[in-house]
C-alpha positions in Angstrom: 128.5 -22.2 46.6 129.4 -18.9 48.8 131.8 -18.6 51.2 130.2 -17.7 54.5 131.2 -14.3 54.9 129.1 -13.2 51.3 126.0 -11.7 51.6 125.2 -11.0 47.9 124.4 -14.2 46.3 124.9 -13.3 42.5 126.4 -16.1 40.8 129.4 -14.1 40.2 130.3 -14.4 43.8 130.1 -17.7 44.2 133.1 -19.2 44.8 132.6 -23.4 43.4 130.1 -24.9 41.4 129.8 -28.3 43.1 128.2 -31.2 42.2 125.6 -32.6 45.4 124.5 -35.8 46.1 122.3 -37.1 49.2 123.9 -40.0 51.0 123.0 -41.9 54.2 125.4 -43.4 56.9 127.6 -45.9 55.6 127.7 -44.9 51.9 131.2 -44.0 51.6 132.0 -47.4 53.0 130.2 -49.1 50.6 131.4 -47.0 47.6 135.3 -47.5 48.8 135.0 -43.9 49.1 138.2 -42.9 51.4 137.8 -40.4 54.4 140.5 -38.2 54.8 139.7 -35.9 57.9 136.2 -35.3 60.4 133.5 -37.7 60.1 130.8 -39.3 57.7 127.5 -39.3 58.1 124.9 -40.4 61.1 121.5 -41.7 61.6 121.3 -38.5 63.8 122.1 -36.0 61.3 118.4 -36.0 60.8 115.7 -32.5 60.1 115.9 -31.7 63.5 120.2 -31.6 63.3 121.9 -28.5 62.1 122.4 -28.4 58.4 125.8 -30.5 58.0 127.5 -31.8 54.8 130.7 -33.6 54.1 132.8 -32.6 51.3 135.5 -33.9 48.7 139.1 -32.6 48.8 138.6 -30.3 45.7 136.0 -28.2 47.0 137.9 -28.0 51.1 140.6 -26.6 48.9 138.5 -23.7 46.5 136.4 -23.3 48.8 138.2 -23.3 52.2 142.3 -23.2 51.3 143.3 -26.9 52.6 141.2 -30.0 53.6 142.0 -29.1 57.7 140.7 -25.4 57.4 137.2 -27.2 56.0 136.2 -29.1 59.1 134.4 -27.3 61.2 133.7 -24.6 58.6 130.4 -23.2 56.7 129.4 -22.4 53.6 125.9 -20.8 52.0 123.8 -21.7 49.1 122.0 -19.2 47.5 119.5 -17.5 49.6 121.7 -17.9 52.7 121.4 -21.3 53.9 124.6 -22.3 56.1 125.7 -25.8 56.2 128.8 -27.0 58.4 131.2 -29.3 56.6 132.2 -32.5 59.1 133.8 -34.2 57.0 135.9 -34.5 53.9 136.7 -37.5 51.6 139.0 -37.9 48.6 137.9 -36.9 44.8 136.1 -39.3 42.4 134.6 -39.4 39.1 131.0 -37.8 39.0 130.4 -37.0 35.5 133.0 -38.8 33.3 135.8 -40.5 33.8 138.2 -37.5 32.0 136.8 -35.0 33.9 139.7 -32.5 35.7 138.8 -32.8 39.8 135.5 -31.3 40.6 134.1 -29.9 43.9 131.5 -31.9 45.1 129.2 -32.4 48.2 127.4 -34.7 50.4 123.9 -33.9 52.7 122.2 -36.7 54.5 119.6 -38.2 53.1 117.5 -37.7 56.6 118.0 -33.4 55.8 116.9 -33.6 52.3 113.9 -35.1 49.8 114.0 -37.2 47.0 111.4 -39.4 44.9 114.2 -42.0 44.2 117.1 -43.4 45.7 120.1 -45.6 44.9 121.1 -47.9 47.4 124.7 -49.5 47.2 125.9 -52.7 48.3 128.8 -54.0 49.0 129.4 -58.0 49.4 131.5 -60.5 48.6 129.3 -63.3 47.2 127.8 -63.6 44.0 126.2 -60.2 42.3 122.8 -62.8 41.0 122.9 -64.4 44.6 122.8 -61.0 46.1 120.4 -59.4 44.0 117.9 -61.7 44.9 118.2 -61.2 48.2 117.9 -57.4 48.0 114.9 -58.0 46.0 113.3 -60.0 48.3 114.2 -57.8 51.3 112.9 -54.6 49.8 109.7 -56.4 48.2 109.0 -58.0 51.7 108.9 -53.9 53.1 106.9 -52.8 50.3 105.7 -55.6 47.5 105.2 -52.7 44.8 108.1 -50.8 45.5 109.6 -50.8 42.0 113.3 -52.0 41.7 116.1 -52.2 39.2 119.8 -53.8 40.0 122.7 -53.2 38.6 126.1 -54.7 39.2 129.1 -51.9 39.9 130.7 -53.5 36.7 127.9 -52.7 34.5 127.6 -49.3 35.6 131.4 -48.8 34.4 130.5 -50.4 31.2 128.7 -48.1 30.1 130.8 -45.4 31.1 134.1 -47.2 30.4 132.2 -47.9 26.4 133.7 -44.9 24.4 136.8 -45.1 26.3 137.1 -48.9 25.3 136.3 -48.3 21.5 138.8 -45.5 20.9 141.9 -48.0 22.8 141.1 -50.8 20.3 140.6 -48.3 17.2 144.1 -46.3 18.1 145.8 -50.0 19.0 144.7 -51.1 15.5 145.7 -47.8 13.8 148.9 -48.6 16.0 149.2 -51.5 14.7 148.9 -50.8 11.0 151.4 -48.0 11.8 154.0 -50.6 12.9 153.2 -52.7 9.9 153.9 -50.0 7.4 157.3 -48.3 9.3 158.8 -51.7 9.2 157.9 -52.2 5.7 159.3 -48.9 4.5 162.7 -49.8 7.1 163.1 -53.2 5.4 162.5 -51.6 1.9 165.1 -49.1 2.5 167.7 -51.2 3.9 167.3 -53.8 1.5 167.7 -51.1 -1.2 171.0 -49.6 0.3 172.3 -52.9 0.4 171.5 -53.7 -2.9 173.5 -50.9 -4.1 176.4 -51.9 -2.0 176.8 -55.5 -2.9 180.0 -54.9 -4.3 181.2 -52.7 -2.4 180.5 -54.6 1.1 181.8 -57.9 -1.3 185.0 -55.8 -1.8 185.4 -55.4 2.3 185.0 -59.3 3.3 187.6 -59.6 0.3 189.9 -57.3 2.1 189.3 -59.0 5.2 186.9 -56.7 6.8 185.3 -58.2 10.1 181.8 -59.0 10.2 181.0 -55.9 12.8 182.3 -53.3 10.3 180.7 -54.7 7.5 177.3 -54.9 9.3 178.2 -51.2 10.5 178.7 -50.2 7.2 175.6 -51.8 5.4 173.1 -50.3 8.6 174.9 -47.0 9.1 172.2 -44.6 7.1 169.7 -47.1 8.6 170.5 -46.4 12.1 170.9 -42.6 11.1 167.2 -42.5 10.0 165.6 -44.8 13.1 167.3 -42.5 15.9 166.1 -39.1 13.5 162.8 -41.0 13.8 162.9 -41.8 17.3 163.3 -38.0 18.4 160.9 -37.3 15.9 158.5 -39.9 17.6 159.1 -38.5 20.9 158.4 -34.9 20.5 155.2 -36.1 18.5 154.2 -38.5 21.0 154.0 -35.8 24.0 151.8 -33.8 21.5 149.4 -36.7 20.7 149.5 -37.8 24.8 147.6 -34.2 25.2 144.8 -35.6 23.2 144.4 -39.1 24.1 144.3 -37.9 27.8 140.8 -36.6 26.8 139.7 -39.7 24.9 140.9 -43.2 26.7 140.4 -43.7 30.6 143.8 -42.7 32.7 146.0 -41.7 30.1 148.0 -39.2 31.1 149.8 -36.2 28.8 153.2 -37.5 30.0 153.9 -41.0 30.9 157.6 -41.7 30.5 157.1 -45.3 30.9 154.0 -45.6 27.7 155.7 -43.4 25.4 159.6 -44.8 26.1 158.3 -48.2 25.4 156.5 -47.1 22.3 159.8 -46.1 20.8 161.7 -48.4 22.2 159.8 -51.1 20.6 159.3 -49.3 17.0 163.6 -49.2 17.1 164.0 -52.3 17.8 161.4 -53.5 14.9 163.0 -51.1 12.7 166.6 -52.4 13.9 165.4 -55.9 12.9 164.3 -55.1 9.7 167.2 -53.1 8.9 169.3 -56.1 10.2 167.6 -59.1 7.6 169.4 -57.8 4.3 172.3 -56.7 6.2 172.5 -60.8 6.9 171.5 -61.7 3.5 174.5 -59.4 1.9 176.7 -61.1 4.6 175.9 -64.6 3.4 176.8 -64.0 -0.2 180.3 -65.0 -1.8 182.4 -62.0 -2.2 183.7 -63.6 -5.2 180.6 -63.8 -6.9 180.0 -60.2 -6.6 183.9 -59.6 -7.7 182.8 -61.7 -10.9 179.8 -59.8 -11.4 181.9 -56.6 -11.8 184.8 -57.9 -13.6 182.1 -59.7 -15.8 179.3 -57.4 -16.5 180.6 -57.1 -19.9 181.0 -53.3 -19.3 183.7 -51.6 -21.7 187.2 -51.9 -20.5 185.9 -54.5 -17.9 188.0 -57.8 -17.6 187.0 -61.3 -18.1 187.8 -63.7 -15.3 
C-alpha cells in the first residue's frame, strides 16, 4: 500500500503490506468483528460507487497516524488506484493465531471478482439444523452450486491444533518436572535430617520448642527453595519469550501464570521438606541419646 501523496510505486515506497479480503454488508456483524469509527459496508458500494474500503486499526495507524486521521482518507495500490477508507474495525487473527498485529483491508464484494466465496452465518440454533437449511436455500438458487460447511469451531480446530499439542506436551514435561523437584526436595531433607537425629534429639531433650526444632531441621531446605524460586523466576521470563510463539495467548510476561508457577513448586517443595522434619519430631529423644551413648564407639558410655 502507498500513501496517497506517492507517485513512484516501487515497493520500497510502500508504506504497509496489508492483508485484503472482499466482504459484503453485514460481515463484520456476523464475524463479531467490532467497528471502531465510520461505517461498514453497503449494498450501494457497488462498480458504479467510488472505490471505498474499510480498514483494521493496525493499518489507520502505519498507514494514516491514528484510527480518526483514516476516515475519510485515501490510499493507492500499485499503479495508482485510490480507494477511500470509511471505516475502521479492530485487529484480528488473519494468518495464525501468534501473529504480531497486521494491517489489513476490506473492499466490497459488489467492487471486486472472485470465483469463490465464503459466506458466514451467525445463529443461535443448532450448527446441523442450520446447515441444512443453508444448503437447501442455496441449492433451491442454484441446485449445482457446489457447497461445503463448516462450523466456526472447526475452523479453530485446526488452527488451534499445534497450539493444543504443545500445551499438553509442556503440561506433561511440567508435570514430570514437579515430580522430580519434589523427589530431589524430599531426598534432601530427609538426608539432612538423618544426619541430625541426634542433634535435633539433643534439642527436645533440652526443651527446645517444636517451632525451633522444625526451624532448625528445614533451615538449609528453605535456603535452597527461595535460591530456587529466584532462580525460577528469572528463567521463567526467559522461557515466557518462547512459549509466546508456540501456545495460543501466552504472553512474555504474565505476573499472574508465572507467580503461581512458583508459588505452587514452593509450597510442594515446602511439603516435602516438611514430611521428615515430622518424622524426626515423632521420634524419642531418648532413643537417639541411647544410640550415641551406645554405639559402642571408644570411650562411649553404656547406659
Amino acid at each position: 500500500m502507498f500513501k496517497d501523496s506517492t507517485t513512484d510505486y516501487r515497493p520500497t515506497n510502500a508504506v504497509a503490506d496489508a492483508v485484503n479480503y472482499d466482504v459484503s454488508p453485514g460481515y463484520f456483524e456476523a464475524a463479531g468483528t467490532t467497528l471502531l469509527a465510520g461505517r461498514a459496508m453497503t449494498w450501494h458500494d457497488d462498480k458504479n460507487a467510488p472505490d471505498v474500503a474499510v480498514v483494521n486499526r493496525e493499518f489507520a495507524r502505519e498507514v494514516f497516524g491514528s484510527v480518526d486521521k483514516a476516515i475519510g482518507g485515501h490510499f493507492k495500490f500499485a499503479g495508482g488506484i485510490r480507494a477511500e477508507v470509511v471505516g475502521v474495525v479492530e485487529d484480528g487473527k488473519y494468518k495464525t493465531l501468534t501473529e504480531d498485529p497486521m494491517p489489513a483491508m476490506f473492499f466490497p464484494i459488489l467492487q471486486q471478482t472472485s470465483a469463490f466465496t465464503w459466506m458466514v452465518v451467525r445463529s443461535q440454533r443448532d450448527p446441523q439444523e442450520i446447515a441444512g437449511a443453508l444448503e437447501r436455500t442455496l441449492h433451491g438458487v442454484d441446485p449445482g452450486l457446489p457447497l461445503m460447511i463448516e462450523t466456526w469451531n472447526q475452523q479453530l480446530n485446526s488452527a488451534l491444533f499445534a497450539a493444543r499439542v504443545a500445551t499438553v506436551a509442556l503440561g506433561v514435561l511440567g508435570l514430570l518436572g514437579a515430580m522430580l523437584a519434589v523427589t530431589g526436595i524430599f531426598g534432601m531433607a530427609s538426608y539432612v535430617v538423618s544426619k541430625r537425629l541426634r542433634e535435633l534429639g539433643i534439642r527436645v531433650a533440652l526443651g527446645a520448642q517444636r517451632k525451633q526444632v522444625l526451624r532448625t531441621a528445614l533451615g538449609r531446605a528453605f535456603v535452597v527453595l527461595g535460591a530456587g524460586s529466584l532462580a525460577g523466576i528469572a528463567l521463567g521470563v526467559l522461557a515466557t519469550r518462547v512459549l509466546s510463539f508456540i501456545v495460543y495467548q501466552a504472553t512474555p510476561k504474565d505476573p499472574v501464570v508465572l507467580g503461581g508457577v512458583v508459588l505452587a513448586m514452593l509450597l510442594l517443595g515446602l511439603f516435602a521438606a516438611w514430611i521428615p522434619a515430622q518424622k524426626a519430631l515423632g521420634v524419642d529423644p531418648m532413643i537417639l541419646l541411647r544410640e550415641e551413648y551406645g554405639s559402642g564407639e571408644p570411650g562411649a558410655r553404656s547406659w
